[in-house]
C-alpha positions as a printed NumPy array, in Angstrom:
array([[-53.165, -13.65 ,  43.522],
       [-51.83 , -10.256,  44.062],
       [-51.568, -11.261,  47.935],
       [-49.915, -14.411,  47.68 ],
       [-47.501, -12.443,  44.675],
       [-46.421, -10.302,  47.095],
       [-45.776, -12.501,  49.917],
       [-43.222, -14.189,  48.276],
       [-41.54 , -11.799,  46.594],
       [-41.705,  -8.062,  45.789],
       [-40.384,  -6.29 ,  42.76 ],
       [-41.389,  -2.812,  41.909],
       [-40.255,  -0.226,  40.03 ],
       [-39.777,   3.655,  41.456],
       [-43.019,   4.014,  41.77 ],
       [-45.875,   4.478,  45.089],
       [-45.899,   0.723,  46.189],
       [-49.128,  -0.276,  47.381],
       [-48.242,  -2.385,  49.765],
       [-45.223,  -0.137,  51.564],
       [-44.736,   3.553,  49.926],
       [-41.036,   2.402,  50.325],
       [-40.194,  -1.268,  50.542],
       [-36.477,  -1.001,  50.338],
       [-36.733,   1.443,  53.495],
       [-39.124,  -1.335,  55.493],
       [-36.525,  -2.332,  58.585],
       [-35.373,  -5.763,  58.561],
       [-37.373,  -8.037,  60.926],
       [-35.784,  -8.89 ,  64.081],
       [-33.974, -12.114,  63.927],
       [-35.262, -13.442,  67.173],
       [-38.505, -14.193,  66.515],
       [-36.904, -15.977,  63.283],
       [-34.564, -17.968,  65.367],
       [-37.459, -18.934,  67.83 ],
       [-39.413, -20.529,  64.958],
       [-36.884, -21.943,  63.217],
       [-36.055, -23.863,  66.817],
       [-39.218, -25.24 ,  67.101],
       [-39.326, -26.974,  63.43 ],
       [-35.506, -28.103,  63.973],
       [-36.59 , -29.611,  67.411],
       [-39.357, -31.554,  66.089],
       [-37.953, -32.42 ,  62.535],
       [-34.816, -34.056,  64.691],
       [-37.088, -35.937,  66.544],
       [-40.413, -36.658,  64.716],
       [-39.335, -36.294,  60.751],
       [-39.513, -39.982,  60.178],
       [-40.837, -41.717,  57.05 ],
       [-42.043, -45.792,  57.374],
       [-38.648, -47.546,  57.861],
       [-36.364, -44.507,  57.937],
       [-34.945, -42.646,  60.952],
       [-35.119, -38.936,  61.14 ],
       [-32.302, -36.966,  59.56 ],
       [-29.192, -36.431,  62.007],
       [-29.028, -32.905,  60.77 ],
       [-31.026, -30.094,  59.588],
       [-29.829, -26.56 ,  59.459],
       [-32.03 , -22.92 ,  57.875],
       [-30.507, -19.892,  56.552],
       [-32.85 , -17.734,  55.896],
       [-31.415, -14.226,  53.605],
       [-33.305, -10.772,  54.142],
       [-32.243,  -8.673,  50.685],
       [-33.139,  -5.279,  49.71 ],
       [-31.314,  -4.107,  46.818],
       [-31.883,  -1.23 ,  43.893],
       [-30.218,  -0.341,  40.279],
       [-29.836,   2.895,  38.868],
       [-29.059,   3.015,  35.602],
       [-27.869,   6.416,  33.608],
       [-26.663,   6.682,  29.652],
       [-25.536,   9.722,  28.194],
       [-27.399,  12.258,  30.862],
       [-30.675,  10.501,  31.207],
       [-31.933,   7.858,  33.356],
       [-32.108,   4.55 ,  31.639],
       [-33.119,   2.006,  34.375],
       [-34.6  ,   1.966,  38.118],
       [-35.243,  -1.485,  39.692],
       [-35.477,  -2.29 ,  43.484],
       [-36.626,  -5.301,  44.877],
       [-37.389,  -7.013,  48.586],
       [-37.143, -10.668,  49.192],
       [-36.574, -13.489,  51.965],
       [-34.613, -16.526,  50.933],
       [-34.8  , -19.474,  52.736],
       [-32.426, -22.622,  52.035],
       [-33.252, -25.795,  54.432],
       [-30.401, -27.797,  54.778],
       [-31.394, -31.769,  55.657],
       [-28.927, -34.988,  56.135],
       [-29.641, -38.188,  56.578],
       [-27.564, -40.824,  57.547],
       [-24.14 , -40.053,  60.015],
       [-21.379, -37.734,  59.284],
       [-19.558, -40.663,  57.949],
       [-21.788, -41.414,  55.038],
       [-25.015, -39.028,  54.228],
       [-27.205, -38.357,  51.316],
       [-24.778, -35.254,  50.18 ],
       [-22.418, -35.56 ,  47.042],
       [-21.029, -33.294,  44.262],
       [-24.45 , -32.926,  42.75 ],
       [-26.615, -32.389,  46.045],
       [-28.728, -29.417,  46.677],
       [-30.408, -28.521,  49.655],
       [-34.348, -26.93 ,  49.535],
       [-35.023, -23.311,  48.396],
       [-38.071, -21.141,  48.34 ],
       [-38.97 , -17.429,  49.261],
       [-40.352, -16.834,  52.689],
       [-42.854, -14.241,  53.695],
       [-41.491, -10.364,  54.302],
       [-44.049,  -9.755,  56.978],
       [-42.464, -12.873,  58.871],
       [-45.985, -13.268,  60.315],
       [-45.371, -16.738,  62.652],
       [-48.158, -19.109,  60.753],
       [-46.627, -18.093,  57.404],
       [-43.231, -18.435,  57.773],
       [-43.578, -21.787,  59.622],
       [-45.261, -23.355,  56.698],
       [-42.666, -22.214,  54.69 ],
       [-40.069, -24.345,  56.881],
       [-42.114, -26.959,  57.238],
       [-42.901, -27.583,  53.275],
       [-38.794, -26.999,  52.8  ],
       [-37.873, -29.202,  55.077],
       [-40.548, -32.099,  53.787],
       [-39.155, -31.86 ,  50.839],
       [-35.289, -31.618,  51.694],
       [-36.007, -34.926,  54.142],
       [-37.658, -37.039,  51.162],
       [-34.775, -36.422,  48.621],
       [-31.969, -36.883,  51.176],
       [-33.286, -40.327,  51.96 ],
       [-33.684, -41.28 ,  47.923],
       [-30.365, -39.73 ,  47.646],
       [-28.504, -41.77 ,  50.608],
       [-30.53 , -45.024,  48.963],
       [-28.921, -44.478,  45.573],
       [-25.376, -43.74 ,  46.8  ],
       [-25.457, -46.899,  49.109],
       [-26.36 , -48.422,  45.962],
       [-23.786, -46.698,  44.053],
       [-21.121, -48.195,  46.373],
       [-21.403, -51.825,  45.604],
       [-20.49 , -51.134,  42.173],
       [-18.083, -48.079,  42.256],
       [-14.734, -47.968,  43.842],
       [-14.003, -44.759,  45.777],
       [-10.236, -45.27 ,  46.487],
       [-10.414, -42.426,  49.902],
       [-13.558, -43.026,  52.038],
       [-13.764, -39.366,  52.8  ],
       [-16.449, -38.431,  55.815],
       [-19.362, -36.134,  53.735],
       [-19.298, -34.421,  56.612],
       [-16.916, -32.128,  59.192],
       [-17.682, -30.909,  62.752],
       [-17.274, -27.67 ,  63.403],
       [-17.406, -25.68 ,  67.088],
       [-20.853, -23.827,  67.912],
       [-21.223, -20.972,  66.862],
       [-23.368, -17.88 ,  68.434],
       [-23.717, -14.144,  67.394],
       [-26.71 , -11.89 ,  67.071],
       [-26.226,  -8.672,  65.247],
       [-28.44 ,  -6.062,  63.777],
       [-28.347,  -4.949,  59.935],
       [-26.795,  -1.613,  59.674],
       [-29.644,  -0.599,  57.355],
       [-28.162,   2.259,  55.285],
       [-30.517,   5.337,  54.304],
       [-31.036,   4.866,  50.61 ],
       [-31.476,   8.197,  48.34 ],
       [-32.57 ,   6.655,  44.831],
       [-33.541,   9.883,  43.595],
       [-29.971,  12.028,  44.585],
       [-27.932,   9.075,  43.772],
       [-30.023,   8.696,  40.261],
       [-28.962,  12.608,  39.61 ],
       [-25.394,  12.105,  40.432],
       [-25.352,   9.255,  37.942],
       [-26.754,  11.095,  35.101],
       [-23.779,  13.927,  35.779],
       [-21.719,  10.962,  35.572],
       [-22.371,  10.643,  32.004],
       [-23.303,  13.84 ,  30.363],
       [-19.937,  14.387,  29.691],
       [-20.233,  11.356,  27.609],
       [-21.928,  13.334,  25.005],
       [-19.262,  15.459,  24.369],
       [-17.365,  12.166,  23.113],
       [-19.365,  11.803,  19.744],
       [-17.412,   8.318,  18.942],
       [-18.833,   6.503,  21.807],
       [-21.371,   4.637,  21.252],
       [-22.117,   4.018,  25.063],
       [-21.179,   5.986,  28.313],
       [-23.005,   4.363,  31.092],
       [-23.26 ,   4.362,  34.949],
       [-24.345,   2.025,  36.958],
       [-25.251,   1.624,  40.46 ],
       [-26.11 ,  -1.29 ,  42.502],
       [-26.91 ,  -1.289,  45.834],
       [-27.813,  -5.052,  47.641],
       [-28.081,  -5.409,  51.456],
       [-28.297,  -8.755,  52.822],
       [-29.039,  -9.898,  56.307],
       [-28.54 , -13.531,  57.107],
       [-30.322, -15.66 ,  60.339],
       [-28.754, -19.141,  60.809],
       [-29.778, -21.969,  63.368],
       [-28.847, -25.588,  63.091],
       [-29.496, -28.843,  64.951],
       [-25.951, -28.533,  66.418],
       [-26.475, -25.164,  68.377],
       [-25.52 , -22.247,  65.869],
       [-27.4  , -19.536,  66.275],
       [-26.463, -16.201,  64.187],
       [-27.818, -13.437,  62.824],
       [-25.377, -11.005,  61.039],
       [-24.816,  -8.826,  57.996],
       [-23.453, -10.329,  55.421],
       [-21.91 ,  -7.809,  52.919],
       [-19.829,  -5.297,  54.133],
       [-19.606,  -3.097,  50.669],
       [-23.428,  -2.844,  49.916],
       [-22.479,  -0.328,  46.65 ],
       [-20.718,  -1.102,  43.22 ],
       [-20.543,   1.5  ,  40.847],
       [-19.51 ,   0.549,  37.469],
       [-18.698,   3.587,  34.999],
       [-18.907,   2.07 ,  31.171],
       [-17.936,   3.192,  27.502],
       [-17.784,   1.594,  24.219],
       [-17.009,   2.816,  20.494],
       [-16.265,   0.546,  17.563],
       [-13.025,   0.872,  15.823],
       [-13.032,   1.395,  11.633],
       [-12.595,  -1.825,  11.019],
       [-15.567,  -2.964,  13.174],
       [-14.313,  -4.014,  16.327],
       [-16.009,  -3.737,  19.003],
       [-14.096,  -1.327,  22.057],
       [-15.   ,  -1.241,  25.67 ],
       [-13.471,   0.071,  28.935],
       [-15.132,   0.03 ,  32.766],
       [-14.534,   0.76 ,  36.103],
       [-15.471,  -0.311,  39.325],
       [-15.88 ,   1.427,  42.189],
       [-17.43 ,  -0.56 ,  45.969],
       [-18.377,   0.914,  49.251],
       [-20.284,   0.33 ,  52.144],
       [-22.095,   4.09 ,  51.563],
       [-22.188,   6.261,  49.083],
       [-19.629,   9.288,  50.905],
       [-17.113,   6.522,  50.897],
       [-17.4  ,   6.229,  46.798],
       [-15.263,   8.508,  44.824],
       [-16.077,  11.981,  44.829],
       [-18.419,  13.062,  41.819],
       [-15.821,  15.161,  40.21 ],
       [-13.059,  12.35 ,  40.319],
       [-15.887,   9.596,  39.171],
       [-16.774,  12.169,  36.003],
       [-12.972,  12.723,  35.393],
       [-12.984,   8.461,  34.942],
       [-15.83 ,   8.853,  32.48 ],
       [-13.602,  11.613,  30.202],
       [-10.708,   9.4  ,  30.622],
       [-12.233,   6.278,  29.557],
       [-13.671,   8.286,  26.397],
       [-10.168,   9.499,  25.429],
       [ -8.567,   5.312,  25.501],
       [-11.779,   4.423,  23.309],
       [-10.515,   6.973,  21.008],
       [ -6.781,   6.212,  21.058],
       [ -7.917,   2.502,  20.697],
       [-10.019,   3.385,  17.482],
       [ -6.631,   3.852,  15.913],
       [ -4.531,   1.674,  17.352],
       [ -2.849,  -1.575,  15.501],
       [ -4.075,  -5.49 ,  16.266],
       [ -1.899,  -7.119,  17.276],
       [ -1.109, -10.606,  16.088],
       [ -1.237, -13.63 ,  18.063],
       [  2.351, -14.102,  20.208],
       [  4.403, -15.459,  23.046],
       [  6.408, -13.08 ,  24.752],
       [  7.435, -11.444,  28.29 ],
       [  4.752,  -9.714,  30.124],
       [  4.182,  -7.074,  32.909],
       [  0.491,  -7.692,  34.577],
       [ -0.617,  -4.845,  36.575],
       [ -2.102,  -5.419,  40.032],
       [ -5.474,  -5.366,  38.832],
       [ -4.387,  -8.493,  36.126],
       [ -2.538, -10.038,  38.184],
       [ -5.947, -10.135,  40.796],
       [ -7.401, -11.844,  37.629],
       [ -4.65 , -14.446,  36.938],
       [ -4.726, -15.212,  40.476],
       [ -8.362, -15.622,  40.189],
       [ -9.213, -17.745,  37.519],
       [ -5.526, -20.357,  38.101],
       [ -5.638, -20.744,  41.828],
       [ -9.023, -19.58 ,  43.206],
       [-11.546, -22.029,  41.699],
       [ -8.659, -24.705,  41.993],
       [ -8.222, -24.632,  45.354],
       [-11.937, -24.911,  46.126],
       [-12.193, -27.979,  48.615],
       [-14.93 , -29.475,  46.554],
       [-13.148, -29.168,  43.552],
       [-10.59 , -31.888,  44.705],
       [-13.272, -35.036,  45.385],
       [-15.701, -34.421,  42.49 ],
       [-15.53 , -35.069,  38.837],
       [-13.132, -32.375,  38.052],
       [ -9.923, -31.488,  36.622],
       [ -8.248, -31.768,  40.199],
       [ -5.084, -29.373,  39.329],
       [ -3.655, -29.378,  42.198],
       [ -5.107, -32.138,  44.309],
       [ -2.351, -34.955,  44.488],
       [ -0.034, -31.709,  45.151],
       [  0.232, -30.851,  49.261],
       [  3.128, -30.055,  50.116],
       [  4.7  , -29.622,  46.672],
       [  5.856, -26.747,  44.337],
       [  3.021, -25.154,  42.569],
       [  4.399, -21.211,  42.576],
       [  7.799, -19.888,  42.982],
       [  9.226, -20.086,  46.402],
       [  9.244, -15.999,  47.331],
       [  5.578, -15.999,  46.942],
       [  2.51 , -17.096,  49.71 ],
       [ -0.809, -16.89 ,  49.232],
       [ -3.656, -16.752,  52.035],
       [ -6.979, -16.149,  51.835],
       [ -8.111, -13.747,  54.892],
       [-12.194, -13.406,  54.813],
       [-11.411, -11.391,  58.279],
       [ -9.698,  -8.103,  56.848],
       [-12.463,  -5.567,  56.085],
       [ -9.957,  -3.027,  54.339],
       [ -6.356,  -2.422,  52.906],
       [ -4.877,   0.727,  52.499],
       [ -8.167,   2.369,  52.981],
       [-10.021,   0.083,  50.609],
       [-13.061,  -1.942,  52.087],
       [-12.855,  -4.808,  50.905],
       [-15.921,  -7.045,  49.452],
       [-14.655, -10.57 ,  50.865],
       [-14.901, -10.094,  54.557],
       [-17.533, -12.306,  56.27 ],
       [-17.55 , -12.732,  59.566],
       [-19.113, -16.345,  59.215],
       [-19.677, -18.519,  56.051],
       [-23.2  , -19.91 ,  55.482],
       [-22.564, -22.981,  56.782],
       [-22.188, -20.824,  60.524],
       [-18.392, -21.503,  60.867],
       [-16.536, -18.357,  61.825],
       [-14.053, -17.105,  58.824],
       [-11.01 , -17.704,  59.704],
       [ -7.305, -17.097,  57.854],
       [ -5.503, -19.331,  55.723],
       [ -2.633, -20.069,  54.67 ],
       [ -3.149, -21.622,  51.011],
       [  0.567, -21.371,  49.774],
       [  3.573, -21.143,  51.498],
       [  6.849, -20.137,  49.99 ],
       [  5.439, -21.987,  46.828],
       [  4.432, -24.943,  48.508],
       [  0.625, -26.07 ,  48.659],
       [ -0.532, -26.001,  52.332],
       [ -4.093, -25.946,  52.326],
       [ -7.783, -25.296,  50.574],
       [-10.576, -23.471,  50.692],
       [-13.17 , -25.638,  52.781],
       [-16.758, -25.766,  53.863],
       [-17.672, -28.762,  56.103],
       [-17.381, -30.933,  53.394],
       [-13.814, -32.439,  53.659],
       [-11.379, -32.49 ,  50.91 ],
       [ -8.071, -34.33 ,  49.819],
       [ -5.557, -34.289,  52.771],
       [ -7.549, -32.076,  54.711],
       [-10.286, -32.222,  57.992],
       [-12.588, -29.618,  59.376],
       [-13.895, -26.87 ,  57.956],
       [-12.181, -23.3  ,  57.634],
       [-14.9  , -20.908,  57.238],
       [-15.06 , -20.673,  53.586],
       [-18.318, -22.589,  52.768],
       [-19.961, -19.685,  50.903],
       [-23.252, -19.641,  49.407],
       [-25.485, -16.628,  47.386],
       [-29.49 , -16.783,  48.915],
       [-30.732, -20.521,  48.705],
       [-27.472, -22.323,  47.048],
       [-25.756, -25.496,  48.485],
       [-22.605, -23.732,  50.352],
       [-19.311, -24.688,  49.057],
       [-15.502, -23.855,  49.82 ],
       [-14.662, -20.525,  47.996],
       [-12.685, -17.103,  47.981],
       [-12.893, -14.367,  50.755],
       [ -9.571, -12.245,  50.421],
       [ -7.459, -13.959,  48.211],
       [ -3.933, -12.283,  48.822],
       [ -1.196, -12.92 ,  46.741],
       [  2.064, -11.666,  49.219],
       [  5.575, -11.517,  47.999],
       [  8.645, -12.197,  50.146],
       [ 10.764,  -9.983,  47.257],
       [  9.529,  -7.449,  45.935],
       [ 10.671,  -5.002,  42.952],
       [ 10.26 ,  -1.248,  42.691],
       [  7.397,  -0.699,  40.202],
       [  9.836,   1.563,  37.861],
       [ 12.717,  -1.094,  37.755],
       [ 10.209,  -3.969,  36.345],
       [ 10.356,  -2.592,  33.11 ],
       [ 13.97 ,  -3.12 ,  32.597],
       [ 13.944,  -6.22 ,  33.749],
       [ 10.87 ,  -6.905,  30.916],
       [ 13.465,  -5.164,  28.681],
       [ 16.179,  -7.5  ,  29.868],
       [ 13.9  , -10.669,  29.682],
       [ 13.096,  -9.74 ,  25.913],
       [ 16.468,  -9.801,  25.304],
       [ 17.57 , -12.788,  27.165],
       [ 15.175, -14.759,  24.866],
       [ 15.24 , -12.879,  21.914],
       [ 12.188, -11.143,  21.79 ],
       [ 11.203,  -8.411,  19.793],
       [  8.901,  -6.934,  21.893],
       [  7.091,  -7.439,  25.194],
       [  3.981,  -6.586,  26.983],
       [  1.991,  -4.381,  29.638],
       [ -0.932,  -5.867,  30.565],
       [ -3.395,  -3.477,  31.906],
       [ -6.96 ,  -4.075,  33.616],
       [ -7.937,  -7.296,  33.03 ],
       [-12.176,  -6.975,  33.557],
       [-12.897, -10.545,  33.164],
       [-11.509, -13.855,  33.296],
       [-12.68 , -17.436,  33.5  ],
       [-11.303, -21.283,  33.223],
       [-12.351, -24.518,  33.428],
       [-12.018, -27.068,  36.23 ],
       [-13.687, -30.046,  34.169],
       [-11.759, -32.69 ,  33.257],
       [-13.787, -33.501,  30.088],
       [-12.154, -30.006,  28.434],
       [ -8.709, -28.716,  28.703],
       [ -7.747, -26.765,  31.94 ],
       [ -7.392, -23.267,  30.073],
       [ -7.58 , -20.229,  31.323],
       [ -8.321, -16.81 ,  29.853],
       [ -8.627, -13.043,  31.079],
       [ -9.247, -10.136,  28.891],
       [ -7.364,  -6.939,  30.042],
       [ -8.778,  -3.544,  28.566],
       [ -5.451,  -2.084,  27.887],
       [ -2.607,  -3.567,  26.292],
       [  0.741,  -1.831,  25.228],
       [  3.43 ,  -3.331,  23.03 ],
       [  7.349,  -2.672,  24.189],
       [  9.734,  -2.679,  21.847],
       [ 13.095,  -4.612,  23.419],
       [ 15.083,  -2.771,  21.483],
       [ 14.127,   1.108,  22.272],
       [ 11.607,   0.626,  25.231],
       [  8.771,   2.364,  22.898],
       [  5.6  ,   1.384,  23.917],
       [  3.367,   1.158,  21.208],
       [ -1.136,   0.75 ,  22.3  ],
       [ -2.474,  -2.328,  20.542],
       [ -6.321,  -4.098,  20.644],
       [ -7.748,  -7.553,  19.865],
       [ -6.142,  -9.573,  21.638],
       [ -6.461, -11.615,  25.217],
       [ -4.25 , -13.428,  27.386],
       [ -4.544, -17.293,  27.872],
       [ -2.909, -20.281,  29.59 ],
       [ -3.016, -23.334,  31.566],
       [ -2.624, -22.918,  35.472],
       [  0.416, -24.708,  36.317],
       [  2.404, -23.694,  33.471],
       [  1.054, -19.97 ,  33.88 ],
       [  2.177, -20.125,  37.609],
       [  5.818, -21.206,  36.905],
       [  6.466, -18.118,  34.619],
       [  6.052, -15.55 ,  37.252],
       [  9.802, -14.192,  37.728],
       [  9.12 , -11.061,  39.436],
       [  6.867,  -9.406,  41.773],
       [  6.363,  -5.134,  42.578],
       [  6.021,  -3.251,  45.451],
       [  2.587,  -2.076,  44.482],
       [ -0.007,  -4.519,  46.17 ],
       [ -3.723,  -3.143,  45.777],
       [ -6.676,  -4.385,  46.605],
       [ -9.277,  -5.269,  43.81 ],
       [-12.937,  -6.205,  44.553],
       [-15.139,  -8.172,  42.392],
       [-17.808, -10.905,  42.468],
       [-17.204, -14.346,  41.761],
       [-19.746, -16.887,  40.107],
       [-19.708, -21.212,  40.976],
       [-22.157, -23.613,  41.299],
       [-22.937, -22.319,  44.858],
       [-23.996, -18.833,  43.237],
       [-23.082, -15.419,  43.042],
       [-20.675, -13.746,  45.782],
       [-18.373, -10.72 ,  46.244],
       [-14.617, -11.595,  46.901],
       [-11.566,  -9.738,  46.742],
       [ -7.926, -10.133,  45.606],
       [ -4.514,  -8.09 ,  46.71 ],
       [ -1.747,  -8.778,  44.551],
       [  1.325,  -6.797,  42.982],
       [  2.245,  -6.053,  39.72 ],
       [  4.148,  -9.709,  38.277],
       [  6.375,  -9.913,  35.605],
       [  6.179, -13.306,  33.552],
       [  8.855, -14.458,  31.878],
       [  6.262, -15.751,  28.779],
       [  2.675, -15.363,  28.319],
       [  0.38 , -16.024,  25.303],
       [ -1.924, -13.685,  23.447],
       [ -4.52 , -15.09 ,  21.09 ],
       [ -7.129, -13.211,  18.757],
       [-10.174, -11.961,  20.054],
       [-13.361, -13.336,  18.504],
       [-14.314, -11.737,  15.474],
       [-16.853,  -9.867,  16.436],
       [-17.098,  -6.801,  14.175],
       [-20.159,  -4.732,  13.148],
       [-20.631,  -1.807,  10.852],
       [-20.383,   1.664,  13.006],
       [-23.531,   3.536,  13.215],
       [-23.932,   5.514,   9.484],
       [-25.398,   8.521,  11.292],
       [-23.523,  11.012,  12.991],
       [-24.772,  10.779,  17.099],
       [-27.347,  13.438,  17.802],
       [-25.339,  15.269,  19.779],
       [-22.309,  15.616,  17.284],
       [-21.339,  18.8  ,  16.683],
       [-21.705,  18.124,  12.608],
       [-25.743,  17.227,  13.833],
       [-28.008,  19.545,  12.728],
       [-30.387,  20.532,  15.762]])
């Protein structure tokens, strides 16, 4: 049991490993054996795989994911957490039928499973072999059921389920960092001591993740690739919390992501964030809620990355436009969606700006199509979408954004997601024309909105097509006097093509903001470069009520603690 355990998948703590004395430093296999075997099922599932009646499948394709990856965790000093695991993912991809009509459809899903780390021949066969047995079976009762499904249903645009897309071949080898859990795990815990000078927090975290993933590819068509996938293999992410008097709950994060660990902030600059984040936990203790409103609004570059996010990204999905979903912006090519000084293009090809690595390059997508640039808006006007091979609304072949997280059906989603403006505004001169705005409407007051950490929306068309991000800071601006006042409790939230339309104004500030995005095909890092925007209205609601009595004890390392 322990054998077969560890075959598939290996998860230790940081502790002797019985099997390696350090799994996470075992080199990656090389891919060519990999791609060998992986041939010689494809050859003979293509020609052989054939069940009573049935033909064999007209398509089969294996990704198989090598992943090392570790988390340190550190609170207040002290090491709270060390994880690291090793696995192989393997995702068989099998269609039956043409590329016309096949067994594929909004709910599909290929065949998963862990393959063996040793990648000993017999092993790592069977695994193919059982994945694609299974994947063949359910794409022939899945074709069956959607032939079915099509004397009864109308589907008013015959789409193809399936693109072409030129072969594809690249062998690489993983880069393979050195990993130093036990330095890095000492650097965290400096990271946070000085959170225990800060006796009103009630958290000050670090947290370090570290994931590695090398990807092999074949297909029935000729792709052959083997390539790493991630270029930042590090996020950082420095946390505090405190709770306000009246209960509220207070946090404030950062995130920091590198391919290595020299290229992270330096430690003094990291602990500097820590003391900072302590002193806005304390301001926000005191500061005012502030009531539900309309007004005008300044997003920072970091917000505006999240707005971005959460009303075009996930829209503009290629999927997203032939399944059962809200469809924004689907019966909209070549029409107005933003306002006409402002393109958007996602570029899955740039590895930095300004010195930033940036977490949604990829040289190919998991489908094995080479990234490639696009142009999603221009000058306002809808151009384009994000597609795998699956083809979409008023658009053909595939443009190298069919991404996909270990052993997830691949889908059309976000590399680089750049938001570029063809007039910009000096930073400083955006707050007059907020002033101004407040004015021309007569406003009171109006906002900055300051690091958003989280959004998300919905693309069903069974709910409404809202969408919401929560910035960390938010600062009230008096028309009248430009006094900016801090205020909590409150989020921003909207519907995408109304949200859109409001943007007046864009800065000269563009900076690039990495993150990871989560969709039915999984888990994946992305990025976003976008100005600072002024909108001419946006909406702030109440946070949920989520208040708890502060702790009644004074921390133990309070100065008023007795020790």
């Amino acid at each position: 049991m322990k054998r077969k355990l560890l075959s598939c998948l290996l998860f230790l703590a940081l502790a002797p490993a019985r099997l390696w004395s350090d799994p996470l430093n075992l080199p990656f296999a090389d891919p060519g054996p990999a791609l060998n075997l992986m041939a010689l099922e494809i050859a003979r599932s293509t020609a052989d795989l054939k069940l009573d009646n049935f033909s064999a499948p007209y398509f089969v394709a294996y990704r198989l994911t090598n992943q090392r990856s570790l988390t340190l965790i550190s609170k207040f000093g002290s090491l709270a957490g060390a994880y690291q695991s090793r696995q192989q993912q393997l995702y068989a991809e099998v269609r039956y039928g043409d590329y016309a009509l096949d067994n594929t459809g909004q709910y599909h899903e290929g065949a998963g499973g862990y393959a063996s780390l040793d990648m000993k021949p017999d092993g790592f066969r069977q695994a193919l072999w059982i994945l694609t047995d299974l994947a063949y079976k359910s794409a022939i009762a899945d074709y069956l059921e959607k032939k079915a499904k099509q004397a009864e249903e109308l589907d008013r645009e015959m789409l193809p389920d399936f693109s072409t897309a030129a072969v594809a071949r690249s062998l690489q080898r993983p880069a393979e960092p050195p990993l130093s859990a036990e330095e890095w795990g000492r650097a965290l815990n400096q990271m946070t001591l000085g959170a225990t000078q800060f006796p009103h927090l009630t958290l000050g975290q670090a947290r370090l993740d570290f994931s590695e993933n090398f990807v092999t590819f074949l297909n029935s068509e000729g792709t052959r690739l083997a390539y790493p996938e991630n270029l930042n293999t590090l996020a950082l992410q420095l946390e505090v919390s405190g709770v306000a008097p009246d209960g509220m709950q207070l946090s404030l994060s950062r995130r920091y992501f590198a391919p290595r660990w020299e290229e992270l902030p330096a430690l003094d600059d990291l602990k500097r964030s820590m003391k900072e984040m302590a002193l806005e936990v304390k301001n926000l203790q005191s500061a005012p809620v502030q009531k539900p409103v309309t007004a005008p609004a300044i997003l920072d570059p970091k917000s505006s990355a999240v707005l971005m996010h959460e009303a075009l990204g996930h829209r503009l999905e290629g999927e997203r436009q032939r399944e059962e979903g809200g469809q924004t912006f689907k019966n909209r090519m070549g029409k107005a969606i933003l306002p006409d000084f402002i393109n958007i293009i996602d570029d899955p090809t740039m590895k930095e700006f300004q010195g930033t690595g940036l977490n949604g390059y990829f040289p190919f997508d998991a489908e094995g199509v080479a990234s490639q640039r696009v142009v999603l808006v221009e000058k306002g006007v809808l151009k384009n979408f994000l597609l795998s091979r699956r083809p979409a609304a008023n658009s053909g072949a595939s443009n190298g954004h069919g991404r996909a997280s270990l052993d997830r059906r691949p889908m059309g989603r976000i590399g680089n997601l750049i938001l570029q403006s063809l007039e910009t505004t000096p930073v400083s001169k955006l707050k007059l024309m907020l002033l101004a705005e407040c004015r021309r409407r007569g406003a009171p007051y109006g906002f900055l909105i300051r690091r958003a950490s989280s959004g998300d929306t919905a693309t069903s068309r069974q709910v409404s097509q809202v969408l919401r991000f929560f910035p960390e800071i938010v600062i009230r601006v008096d028309a009248k006097t430009g006094e900016e006042t801090l205020v909590r409790g409150v989020y921003m939230l909207g519907t995408p093509l109304v949200t859109l339309r409001k943007i007046i104004a864009a800065g000269d500030d563009p900076q690039a903001v990495n993150a990871y995005c989560d969709a039915e095909s999984g888990t994946v890092m992305v990025s976003h470069i976008a100005p600072s925007l002024l909108l001419e209205e946006v909406e702030l609601e109440r946070l949920p009520d989520d208040r708890r009595r502060p702790p009644i004890l004074k921390p133990p390392f309070s100065p008023e603690t007795p020790q």
